[in-house]
TORROFI-48434 format. One record per residue: residue in three letters; x, y negated, z of N, C-alpha, C in turn. Coordinates in Angstrom, 3 decimals. Each point is the difference from the previous one (the first is absolute). Example, Ala and Ser with C-alpha at 12.3 -4.5 7.8 and 13.67 -1.06 7.14 Angstrom:
! TORROFI-48434
(ALA,(13.190,5.690,7.800),(-0.890,-1.190,0.000),(0.900,-1.200,0.000))
(SER,(-0.350,-1.050,-0.720),(0.820,-1.190,0.060),(-0.770,-1.090,0.730))
This chain:
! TORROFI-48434
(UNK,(90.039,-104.319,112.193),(1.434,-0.099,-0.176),(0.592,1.386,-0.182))
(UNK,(-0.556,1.372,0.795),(0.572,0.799,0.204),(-1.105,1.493,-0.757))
(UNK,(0.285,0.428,-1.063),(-0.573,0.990,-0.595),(-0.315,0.997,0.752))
(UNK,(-0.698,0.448,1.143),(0.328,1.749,0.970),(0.408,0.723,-1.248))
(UNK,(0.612,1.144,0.351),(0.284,1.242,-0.709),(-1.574,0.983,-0.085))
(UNK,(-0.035,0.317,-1.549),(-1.827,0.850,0.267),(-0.295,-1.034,-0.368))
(UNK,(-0.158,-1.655,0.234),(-1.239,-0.331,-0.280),(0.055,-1.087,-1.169))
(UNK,(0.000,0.388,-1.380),(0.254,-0.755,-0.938),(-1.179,-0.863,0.061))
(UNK,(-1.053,0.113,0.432),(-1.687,-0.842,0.050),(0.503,-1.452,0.913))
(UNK,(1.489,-0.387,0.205),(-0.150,-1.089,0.818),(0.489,-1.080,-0.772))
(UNK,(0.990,0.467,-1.175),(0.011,-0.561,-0.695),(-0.211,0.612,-1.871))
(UNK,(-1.532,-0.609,-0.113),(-0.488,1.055,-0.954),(0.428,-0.822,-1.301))
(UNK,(-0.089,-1.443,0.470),(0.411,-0.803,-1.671),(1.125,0.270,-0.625))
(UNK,(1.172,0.622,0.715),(1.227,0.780,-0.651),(-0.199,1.079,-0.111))
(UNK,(-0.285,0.564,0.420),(-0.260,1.631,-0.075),(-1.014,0.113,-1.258))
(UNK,(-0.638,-0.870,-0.455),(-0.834,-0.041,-1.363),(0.832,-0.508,-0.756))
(UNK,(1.146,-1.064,0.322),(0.748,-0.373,-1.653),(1.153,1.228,-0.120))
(UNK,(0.388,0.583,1.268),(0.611,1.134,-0.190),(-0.893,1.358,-1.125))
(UNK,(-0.904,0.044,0.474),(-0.345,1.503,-0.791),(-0.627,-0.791,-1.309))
(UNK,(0.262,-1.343,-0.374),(-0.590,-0.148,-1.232),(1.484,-0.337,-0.650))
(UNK,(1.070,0.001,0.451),(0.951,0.101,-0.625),(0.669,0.955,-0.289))
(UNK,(-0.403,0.864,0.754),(0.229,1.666,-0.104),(-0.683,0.315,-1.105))
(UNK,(-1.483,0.330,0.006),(-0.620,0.354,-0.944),(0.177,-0.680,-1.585))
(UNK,(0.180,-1.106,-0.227),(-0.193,-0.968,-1.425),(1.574,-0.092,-0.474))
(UNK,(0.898,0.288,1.225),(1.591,-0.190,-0.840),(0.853,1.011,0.293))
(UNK,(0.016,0.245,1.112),(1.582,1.121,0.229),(-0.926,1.637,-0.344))
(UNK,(-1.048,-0.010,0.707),(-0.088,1.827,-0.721),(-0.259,-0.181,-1.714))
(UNK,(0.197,-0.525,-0.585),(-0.603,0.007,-1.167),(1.286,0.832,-1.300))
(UNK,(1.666,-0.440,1.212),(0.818,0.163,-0.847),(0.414,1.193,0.741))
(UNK,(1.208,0.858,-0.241),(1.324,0.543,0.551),(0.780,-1.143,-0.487))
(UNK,(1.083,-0.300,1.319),(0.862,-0.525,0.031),(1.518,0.318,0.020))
(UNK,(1.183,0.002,-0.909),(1.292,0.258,0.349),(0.998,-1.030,0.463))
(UNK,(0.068,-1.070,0.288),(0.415,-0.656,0.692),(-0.553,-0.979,0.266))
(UNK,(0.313,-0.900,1.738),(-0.459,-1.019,0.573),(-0.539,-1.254,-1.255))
(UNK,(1.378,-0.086,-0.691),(-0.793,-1.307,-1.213),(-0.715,-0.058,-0.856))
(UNK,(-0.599,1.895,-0.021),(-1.640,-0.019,-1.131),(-0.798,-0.666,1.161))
(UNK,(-0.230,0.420,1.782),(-0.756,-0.587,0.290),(-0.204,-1.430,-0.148))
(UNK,(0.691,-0.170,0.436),(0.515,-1.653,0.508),(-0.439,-0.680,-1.588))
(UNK,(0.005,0.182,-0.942),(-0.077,-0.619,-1.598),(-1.630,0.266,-0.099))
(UNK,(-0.692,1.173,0.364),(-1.117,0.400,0.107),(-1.110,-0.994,0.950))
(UNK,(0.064,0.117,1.467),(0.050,-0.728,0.847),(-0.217,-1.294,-0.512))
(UNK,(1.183,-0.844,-0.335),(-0.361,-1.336,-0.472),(-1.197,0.025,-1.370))
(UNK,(0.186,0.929,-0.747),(-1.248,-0.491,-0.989),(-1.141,0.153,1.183))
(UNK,(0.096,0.912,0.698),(-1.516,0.024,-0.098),(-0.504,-1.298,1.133))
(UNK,(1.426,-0.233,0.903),(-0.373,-0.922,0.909),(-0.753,-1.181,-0.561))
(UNK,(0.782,-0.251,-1.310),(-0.276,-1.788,-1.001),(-1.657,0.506,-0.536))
(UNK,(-0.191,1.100,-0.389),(-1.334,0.692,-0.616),(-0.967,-0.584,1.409))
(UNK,(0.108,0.884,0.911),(-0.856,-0.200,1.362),(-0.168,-1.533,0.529))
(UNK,(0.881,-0.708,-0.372),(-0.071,-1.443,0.845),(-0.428,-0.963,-1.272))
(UNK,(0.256,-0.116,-1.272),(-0.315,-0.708,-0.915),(-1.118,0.495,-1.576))
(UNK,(0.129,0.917,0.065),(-1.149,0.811,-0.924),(-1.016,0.437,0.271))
(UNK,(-0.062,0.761,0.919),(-1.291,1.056,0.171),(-0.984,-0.865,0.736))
(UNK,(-1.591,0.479,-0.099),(-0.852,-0.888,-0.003),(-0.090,-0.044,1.843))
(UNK,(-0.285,-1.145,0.442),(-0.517,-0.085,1.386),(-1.386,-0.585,0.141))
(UNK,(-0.479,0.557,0.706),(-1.129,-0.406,0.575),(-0.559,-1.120,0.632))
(UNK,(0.888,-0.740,0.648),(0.510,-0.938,0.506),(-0.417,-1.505,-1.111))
(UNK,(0.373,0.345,-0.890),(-0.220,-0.594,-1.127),(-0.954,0.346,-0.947))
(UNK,(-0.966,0.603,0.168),(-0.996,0.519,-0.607),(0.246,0.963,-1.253))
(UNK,(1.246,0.757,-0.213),(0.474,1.583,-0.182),(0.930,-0.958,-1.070))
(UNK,(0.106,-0.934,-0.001),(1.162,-0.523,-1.172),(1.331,-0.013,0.276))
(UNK,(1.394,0.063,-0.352),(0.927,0.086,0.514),(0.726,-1.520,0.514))
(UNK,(0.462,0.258,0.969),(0.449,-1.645,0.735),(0.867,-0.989,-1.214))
(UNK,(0.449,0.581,-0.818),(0.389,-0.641,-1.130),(-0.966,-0.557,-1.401))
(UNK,(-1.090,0.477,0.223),(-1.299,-0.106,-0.875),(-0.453,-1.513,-0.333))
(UNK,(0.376,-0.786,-1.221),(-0.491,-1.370,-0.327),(-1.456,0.189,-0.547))
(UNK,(-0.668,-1.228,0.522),(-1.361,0.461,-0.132),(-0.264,-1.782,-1.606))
């Protein structure tokens, strides 16, 4: 329930969609205002949840007609 301070290893499954959202969307740009992120952000959110391949599914994207 409660994150300690220092210890991001307690909750590591956010702390991994964090630095993979770091790395694949926000450092990629400079930003001048809140609504490049926010416009940015959503592509890549719809990219990450409906395009890109998962594993889960054997690397095809959850939208993938077979």
């Amino acid at each position: 329930i409660f994150t300690q301070p220092g210890n991001p290893q307690q909750n590591a499954y956010i702390e991994r969609f964090n630095r993979t959202v770091r790395y694949e969307c926000l450092n990629q740009y400079l930003f001048r205002e809140l609504s490049e992120v926010q416009d940015c952000t959503t592509l890549w959110q719809y990219f990450y949840n409906h395009e890109r391949p998962h594993m889960s599914v054997n690397g095809c994207p959850p939208n993938f007609k077979q």
